[in-house]
N, CA, C and O of each residue as an XYZ file, in Angstrom:
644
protein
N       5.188     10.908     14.912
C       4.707     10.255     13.701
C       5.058      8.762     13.771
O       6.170      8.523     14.242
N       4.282      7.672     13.371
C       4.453      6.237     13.609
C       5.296      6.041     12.459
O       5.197      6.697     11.422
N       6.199      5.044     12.685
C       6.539      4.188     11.332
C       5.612      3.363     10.638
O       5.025      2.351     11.021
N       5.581      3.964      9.556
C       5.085      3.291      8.227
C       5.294      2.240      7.093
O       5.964      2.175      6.062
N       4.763      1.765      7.493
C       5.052      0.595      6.002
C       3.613     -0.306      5.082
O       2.787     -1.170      5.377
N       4.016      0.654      3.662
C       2.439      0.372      3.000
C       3.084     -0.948      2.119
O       4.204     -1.168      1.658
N       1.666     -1.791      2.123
C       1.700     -2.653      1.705
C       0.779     -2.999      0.683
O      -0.388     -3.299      0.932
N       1.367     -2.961     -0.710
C       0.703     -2.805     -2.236
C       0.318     -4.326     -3.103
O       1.026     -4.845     -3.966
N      -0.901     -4.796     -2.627
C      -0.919     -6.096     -2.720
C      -2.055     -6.153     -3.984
O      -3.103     -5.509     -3.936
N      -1.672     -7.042     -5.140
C      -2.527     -7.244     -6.158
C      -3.187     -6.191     -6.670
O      -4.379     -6.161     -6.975
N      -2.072     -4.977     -6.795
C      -2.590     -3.445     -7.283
C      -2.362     -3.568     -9.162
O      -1.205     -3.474     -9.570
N      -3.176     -3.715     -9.898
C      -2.905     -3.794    -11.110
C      -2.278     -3.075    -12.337
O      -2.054     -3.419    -13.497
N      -2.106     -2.058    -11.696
C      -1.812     -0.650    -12.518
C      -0.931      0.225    -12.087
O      -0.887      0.800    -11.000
N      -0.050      0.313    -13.234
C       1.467      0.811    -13.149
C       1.170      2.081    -12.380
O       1.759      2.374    -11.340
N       0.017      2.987    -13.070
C      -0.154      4.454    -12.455
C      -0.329      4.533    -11.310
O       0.186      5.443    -10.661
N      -1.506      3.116    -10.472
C      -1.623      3.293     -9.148
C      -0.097      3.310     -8.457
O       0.341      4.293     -7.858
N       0.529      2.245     -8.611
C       1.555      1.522     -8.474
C       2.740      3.054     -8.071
O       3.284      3.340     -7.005
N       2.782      3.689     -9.279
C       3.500      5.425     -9.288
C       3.064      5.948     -8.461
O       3.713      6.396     -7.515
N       1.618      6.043     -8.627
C       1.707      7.362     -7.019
C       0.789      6.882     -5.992
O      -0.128      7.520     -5.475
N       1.211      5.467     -5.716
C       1.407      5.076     -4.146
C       2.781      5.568     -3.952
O       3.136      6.271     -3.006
N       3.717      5.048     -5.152
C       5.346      5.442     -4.496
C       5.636      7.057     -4.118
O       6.415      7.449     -3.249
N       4.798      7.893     -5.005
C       4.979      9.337     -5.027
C       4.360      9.638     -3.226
O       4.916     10.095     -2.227
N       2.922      9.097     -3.509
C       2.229      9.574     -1.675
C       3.282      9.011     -1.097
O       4.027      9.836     -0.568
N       3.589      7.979     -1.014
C       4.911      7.068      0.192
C       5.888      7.928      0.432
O       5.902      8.183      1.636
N       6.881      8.611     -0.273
C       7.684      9.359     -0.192
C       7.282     10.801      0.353
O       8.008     11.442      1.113
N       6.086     11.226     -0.102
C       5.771     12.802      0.448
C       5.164     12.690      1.936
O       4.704     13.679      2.507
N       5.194     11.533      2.463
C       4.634     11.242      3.399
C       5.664     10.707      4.506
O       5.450     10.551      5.708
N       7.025     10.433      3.666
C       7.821      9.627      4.668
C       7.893      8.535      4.934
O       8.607      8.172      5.869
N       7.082      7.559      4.101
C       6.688      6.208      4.454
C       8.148      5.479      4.271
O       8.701      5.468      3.171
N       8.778      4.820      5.533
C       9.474      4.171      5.299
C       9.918      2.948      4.118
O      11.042      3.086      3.634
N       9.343      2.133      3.788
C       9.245      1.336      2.701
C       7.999      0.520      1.993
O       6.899      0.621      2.537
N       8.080     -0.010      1.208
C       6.868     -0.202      0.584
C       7.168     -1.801      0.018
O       8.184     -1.981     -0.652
N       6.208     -3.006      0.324
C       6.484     -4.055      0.157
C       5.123     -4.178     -0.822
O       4.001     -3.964     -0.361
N       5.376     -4.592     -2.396
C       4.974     -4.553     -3.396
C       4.827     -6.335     -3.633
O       5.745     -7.071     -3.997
N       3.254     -6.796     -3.278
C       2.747     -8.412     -3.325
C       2.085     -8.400     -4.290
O       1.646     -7.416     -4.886
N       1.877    -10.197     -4.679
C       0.612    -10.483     -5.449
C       1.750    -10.601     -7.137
O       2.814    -11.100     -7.504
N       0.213     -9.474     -7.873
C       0.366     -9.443     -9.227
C       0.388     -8.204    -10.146
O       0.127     -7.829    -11.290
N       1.115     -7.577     -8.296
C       1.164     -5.630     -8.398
C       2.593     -5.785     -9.448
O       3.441     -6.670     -9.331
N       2.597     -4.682    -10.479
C       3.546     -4.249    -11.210
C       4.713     -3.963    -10.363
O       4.239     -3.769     -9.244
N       6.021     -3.833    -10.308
C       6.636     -2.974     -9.627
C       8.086     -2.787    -10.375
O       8.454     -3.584    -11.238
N       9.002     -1.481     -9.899
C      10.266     -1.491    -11.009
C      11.192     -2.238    -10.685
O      11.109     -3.019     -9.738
N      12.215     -2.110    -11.424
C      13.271     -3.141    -11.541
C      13.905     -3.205    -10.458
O      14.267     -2.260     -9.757
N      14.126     -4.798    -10.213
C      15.207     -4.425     -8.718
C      16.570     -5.730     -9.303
O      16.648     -6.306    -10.388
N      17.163     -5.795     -8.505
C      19.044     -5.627     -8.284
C      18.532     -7.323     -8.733
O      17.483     -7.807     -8.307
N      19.346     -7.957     -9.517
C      18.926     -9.356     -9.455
C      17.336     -9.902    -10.394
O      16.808    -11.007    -10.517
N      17.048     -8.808    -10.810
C      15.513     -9.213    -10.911
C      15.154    -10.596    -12.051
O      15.809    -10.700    -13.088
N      14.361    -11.314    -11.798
C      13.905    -12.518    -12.570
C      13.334    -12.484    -13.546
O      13.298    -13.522    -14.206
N      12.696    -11.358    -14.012
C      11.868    -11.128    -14.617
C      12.254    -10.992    -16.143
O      13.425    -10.613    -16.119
N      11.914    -11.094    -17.253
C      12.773    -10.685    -18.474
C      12.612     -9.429    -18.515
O      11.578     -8.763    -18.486
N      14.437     -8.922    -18.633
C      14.806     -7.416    -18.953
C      13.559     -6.652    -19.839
O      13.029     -5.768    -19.167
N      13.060     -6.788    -21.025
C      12.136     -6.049    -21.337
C      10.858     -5.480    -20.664
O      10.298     -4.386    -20.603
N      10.637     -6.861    -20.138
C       9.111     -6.639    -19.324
C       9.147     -5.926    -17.922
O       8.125     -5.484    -17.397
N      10.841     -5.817    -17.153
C      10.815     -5.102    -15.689
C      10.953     -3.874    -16.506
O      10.067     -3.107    -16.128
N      11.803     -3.214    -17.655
C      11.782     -2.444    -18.016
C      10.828     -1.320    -18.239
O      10.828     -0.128    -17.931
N       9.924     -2.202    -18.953
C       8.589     -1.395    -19.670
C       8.000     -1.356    -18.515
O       7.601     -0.191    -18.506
N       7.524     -2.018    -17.113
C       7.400     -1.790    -16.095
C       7.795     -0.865    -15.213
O       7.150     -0.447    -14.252
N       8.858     -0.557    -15.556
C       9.584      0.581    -14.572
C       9.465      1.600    -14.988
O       9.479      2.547    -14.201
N       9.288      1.840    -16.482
C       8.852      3.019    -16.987
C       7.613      3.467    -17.264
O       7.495      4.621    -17.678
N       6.336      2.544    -17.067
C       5.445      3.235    -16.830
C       5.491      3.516    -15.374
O       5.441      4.746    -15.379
N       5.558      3.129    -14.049
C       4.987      3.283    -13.084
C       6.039      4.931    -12.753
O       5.664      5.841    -12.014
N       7.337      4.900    -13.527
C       8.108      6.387    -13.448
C       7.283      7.343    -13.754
O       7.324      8.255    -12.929
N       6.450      7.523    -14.724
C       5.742      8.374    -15.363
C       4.554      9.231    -13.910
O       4.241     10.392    -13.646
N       4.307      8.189    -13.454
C       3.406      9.095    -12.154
C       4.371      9.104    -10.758
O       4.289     10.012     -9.931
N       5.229      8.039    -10.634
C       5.820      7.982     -9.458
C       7.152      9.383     -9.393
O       7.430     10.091     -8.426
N       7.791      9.402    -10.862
C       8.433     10.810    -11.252
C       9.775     10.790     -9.872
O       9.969     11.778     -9.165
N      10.597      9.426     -9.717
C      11.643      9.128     -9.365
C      11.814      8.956     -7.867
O      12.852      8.961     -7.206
N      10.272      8.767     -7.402
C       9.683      8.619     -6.181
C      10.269      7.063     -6.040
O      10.851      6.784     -4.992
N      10.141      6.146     -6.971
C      10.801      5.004     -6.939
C      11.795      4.440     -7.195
O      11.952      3.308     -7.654
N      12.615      5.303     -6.874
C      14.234      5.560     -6.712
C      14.452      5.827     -5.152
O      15.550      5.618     -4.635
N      13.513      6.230     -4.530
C      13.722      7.041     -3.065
C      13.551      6.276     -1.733
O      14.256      6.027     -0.754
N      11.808      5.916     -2.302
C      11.384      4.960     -1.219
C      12.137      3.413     -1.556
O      12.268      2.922     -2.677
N      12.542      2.869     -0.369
C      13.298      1.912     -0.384
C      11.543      0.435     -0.422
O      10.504      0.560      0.227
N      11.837     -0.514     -1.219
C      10.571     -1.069     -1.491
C      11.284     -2.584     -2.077
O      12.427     -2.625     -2.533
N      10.488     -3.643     -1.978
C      10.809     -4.750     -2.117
C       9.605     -5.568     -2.473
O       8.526     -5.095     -2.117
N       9.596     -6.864     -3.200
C       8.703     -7.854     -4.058
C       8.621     -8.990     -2.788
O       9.591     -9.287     -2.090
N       7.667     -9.387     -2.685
C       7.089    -10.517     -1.810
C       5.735    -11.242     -2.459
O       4.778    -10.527     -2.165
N       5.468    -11.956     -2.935
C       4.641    -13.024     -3.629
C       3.693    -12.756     -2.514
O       3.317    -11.588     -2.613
N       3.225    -13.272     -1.635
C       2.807    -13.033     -0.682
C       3.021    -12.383      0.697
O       3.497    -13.070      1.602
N       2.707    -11.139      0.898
C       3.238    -10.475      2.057
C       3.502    -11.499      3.164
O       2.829    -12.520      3.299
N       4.743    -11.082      4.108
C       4.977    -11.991      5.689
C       4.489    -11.341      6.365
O       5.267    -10.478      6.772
N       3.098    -11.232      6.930
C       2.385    -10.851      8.068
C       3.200    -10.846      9.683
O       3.252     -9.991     10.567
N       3.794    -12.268      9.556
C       4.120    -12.679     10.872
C       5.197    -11.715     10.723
O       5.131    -10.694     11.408
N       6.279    -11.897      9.854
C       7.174    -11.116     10.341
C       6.932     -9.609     10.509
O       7.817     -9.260     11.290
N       6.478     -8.942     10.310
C       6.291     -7.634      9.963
C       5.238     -7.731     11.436
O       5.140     -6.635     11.987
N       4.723     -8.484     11.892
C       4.197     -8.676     13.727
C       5.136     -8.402     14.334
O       5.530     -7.397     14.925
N       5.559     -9.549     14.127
C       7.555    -10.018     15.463
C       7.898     -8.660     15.201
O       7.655     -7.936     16.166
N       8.423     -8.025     14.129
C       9.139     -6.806     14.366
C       8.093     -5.296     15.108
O       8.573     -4.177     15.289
N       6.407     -5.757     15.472
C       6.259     -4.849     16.299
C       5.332     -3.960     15.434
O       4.749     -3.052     16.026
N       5.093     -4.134     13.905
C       4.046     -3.880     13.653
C       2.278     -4.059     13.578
O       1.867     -5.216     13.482
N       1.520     -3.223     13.611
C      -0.060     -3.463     13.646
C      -0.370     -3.599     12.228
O      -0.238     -2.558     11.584
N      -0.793     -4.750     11.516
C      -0.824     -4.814     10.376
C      -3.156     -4.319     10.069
O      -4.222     -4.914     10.227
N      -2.767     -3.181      9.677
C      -3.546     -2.233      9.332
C      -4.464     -2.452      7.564
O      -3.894     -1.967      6.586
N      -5.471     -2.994      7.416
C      -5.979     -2.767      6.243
C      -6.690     -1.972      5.970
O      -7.488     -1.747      6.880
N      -6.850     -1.253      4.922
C      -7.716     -0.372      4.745
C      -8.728     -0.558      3.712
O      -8.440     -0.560      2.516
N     -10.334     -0.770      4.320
C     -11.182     -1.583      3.755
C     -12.479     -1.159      4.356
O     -12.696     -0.772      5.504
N     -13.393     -1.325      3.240
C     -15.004     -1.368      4.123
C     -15.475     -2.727      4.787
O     -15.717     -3.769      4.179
N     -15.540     -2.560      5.856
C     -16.069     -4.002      6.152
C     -16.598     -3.828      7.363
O     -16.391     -2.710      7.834
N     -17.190     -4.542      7.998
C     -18.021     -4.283      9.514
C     -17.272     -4.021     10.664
O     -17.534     -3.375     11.679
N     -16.499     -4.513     10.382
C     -15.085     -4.079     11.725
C     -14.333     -3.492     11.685
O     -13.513     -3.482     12.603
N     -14.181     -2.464     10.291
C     -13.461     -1.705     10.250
C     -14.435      0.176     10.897
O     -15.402      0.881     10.609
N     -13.132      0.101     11.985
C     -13.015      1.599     12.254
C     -13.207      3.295     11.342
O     -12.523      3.590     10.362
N     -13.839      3.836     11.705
C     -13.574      5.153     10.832
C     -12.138      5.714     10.536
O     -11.858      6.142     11.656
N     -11.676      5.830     10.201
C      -9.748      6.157     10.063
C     -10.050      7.386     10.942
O      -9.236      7.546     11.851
N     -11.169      8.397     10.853
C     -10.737      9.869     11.933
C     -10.993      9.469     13.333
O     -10.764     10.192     14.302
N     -11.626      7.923     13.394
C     -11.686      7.639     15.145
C     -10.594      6.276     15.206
O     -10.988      5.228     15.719
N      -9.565      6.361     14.786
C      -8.477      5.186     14.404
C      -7.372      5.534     15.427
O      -6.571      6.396     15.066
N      -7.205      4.958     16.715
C      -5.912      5.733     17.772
C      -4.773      4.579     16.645
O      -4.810      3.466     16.120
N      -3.778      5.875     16.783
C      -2.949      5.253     15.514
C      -1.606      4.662     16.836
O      -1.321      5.209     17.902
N      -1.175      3.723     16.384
C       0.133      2.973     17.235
C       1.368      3.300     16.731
O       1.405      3.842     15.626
N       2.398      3.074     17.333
C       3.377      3.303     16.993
C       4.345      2.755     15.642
O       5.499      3.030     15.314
N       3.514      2.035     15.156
C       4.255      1.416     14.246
C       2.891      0.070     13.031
O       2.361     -1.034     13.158
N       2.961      1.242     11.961
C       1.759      0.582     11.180
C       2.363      0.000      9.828
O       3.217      0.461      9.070
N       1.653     -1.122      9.794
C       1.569     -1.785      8.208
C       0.702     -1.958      7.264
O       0.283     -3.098      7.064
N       0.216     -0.809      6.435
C      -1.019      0.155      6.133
C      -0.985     -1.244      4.770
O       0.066     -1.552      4.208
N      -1.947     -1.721      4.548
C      -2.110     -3.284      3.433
C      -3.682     -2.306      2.720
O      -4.666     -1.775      3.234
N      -3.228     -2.465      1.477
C      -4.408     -1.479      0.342
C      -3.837     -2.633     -0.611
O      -2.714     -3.047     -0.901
N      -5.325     -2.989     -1.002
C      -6.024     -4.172     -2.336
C      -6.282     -3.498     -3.214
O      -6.322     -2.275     -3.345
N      -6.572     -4.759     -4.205
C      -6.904     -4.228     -5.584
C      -7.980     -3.607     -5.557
O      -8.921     -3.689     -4.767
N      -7.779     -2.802     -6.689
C      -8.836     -2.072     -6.872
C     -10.176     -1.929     -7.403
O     -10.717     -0.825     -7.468
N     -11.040     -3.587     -7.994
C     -12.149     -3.559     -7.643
C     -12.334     -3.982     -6.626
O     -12.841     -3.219     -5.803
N     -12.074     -5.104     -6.295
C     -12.544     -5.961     -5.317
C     -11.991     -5.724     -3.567
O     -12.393     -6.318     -2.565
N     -10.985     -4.682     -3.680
C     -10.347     -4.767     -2.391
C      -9.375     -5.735     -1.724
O      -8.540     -6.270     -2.454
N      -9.384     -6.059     -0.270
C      -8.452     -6.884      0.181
C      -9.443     -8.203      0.630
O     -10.427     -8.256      1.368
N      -8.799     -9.126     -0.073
C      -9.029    -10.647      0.323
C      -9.710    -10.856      1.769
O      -9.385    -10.117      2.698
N     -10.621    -11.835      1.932
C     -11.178    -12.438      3.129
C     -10.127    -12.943      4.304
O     -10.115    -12.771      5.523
N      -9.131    -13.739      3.265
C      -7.973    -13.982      3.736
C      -7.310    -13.139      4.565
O      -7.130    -13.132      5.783
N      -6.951    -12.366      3.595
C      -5.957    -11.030      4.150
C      -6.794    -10.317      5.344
O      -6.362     -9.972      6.444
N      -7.959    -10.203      4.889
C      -8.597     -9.406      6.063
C      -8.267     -9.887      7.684
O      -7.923     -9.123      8.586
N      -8.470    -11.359      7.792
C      -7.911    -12.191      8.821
C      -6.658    -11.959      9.333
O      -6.232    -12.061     10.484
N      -5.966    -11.527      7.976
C      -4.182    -11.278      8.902
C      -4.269     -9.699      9.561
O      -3.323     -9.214     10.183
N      -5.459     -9.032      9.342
C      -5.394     -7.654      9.681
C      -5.825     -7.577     11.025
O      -6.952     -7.960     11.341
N      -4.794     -6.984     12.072
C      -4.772     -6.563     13.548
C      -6.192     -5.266     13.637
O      -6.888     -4.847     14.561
N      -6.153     -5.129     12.935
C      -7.350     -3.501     12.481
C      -7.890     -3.490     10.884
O      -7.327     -4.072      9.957
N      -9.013     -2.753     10.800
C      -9.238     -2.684      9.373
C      -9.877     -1.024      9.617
O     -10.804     -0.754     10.380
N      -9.340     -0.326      9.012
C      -9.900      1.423      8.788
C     -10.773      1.519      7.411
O     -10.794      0.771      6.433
N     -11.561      2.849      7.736
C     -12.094      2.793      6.334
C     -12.150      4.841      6.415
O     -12.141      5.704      7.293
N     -12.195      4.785      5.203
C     -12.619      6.389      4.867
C     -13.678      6.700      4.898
O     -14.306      6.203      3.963
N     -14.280      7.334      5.558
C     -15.826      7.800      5.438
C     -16.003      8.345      4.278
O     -15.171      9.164      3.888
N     -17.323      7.952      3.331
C     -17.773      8.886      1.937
C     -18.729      9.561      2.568
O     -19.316      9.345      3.628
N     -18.841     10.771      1.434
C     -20.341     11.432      1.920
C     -21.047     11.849      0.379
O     -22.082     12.498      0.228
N     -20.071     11.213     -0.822
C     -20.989     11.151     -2.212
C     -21.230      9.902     -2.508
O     -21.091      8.979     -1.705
N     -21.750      9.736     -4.120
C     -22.647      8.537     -4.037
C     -21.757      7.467     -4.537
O     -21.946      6.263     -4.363
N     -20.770      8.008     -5.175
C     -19.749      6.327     -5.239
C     -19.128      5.853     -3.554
O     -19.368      6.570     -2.582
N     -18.480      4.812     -3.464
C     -18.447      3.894     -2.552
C     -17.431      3.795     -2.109
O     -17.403      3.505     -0.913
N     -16.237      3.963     -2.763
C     -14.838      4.202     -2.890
C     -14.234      5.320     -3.414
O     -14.773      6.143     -4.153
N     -12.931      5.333     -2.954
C     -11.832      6.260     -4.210
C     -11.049      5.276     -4.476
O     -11.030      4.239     -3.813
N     -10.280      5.519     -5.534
C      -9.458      5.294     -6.087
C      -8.112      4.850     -5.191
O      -7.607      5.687     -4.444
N      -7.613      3.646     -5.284
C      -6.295      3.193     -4.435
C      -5.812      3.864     -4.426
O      -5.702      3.948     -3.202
N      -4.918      5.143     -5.015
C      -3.857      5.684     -4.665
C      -4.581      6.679     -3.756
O      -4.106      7.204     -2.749
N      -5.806      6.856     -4.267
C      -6.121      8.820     -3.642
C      -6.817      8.211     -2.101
O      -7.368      9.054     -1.394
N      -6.781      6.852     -1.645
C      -7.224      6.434     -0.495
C      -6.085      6.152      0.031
O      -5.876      6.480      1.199
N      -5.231      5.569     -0.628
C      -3.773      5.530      0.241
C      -3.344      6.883      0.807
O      -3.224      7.008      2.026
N      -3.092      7.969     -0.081
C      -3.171      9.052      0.092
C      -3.987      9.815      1.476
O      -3.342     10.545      2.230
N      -4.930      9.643      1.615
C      -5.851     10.017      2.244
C      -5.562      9.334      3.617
O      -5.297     10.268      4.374
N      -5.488      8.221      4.273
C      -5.107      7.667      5.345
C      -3.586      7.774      5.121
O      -3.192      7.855      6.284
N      -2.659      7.816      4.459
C      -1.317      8.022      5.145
C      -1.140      9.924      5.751
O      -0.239     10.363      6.466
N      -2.437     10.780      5.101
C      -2.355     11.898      5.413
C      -2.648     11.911      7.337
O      -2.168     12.518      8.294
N      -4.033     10.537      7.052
C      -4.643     11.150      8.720
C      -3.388     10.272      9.551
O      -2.975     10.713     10.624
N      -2.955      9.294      9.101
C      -2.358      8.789      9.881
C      -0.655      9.437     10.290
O      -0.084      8.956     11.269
N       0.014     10.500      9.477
C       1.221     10.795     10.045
C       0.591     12.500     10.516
O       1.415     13.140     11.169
N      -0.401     13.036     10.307
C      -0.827     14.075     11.481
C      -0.978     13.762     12.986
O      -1.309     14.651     13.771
């Protein structure tokens, strides 16, 4: 199984936010680096005013259900691509786009940094550029997407089989 590390960038919603942490953990995902203007719970030091990490931490508990207590996870304004390279990861997006791979024909490497966007719009032009690979889920109904968590879900499944 590769090492994992999902990367929750400009995810808007506490619930997604919960059970990415819930899939992360049932999956083993080593840690979870939470960018952008993604919600995330309280951490050691935090800047934020006590009420607002609070009410934050308790909605995203409600689906994550102490999953974010487990997985070890950290705040970055903007993800470090480079570093998360140097240390040997394939920084992996998961996205529709012309160069992205089918995830069931995806030879998976030893060591991935799985990057999932917001949820209308997806991952940045930008970001797409920092991506070593871009996977996508094949549909076969008539919407276009799933839902961030149940796609995170879904590629951290094909990817630690």
């Amino acid at each position: 199984m590769p090492e994992i590390i999902v990367i929750a960038h400009n995810i808007r919603s506490t619930h997604n936010i919960g059970a990415i942490f819930r899939t992360c953990e049932g999956f083993g995902v080593d840690r979870i680096i939470i960018s952008g203007y993604s919600p995330y719970p309280k951490l050691p030091n935090d800047t934020r005013l006590p009420h607002i990490a609070e009410k934050l931490t308790a909605q995203i508990h409600k689906t994550a259900l102490d999953a974010e207590m487990i997985v070890p996870f950290e705040y970055q304004e903007i993800p470090d691509f480079e570093s998360l390279k140097q240390q040997g990861y394939r920084v992996v997006g998961l996205e529709q786009d012309k160069r992205s791979v089918m995830l069931n024909n995806y030879s998976k490497p030893d060591k991935i940094a799985l990057l999932l966007g917001e949820e209308v719009n997806g991952i940045t032009d930008e970001m797409r550029a920092e991506c070593d690979d871009l996977i996508e889920i094949p549909m076969f109904g008539q919407k276009e997407s799933f839902n961030v968590s149940v796609a995170a879900g879904i590629a951290l499944y094909a990817l630690t089989i």
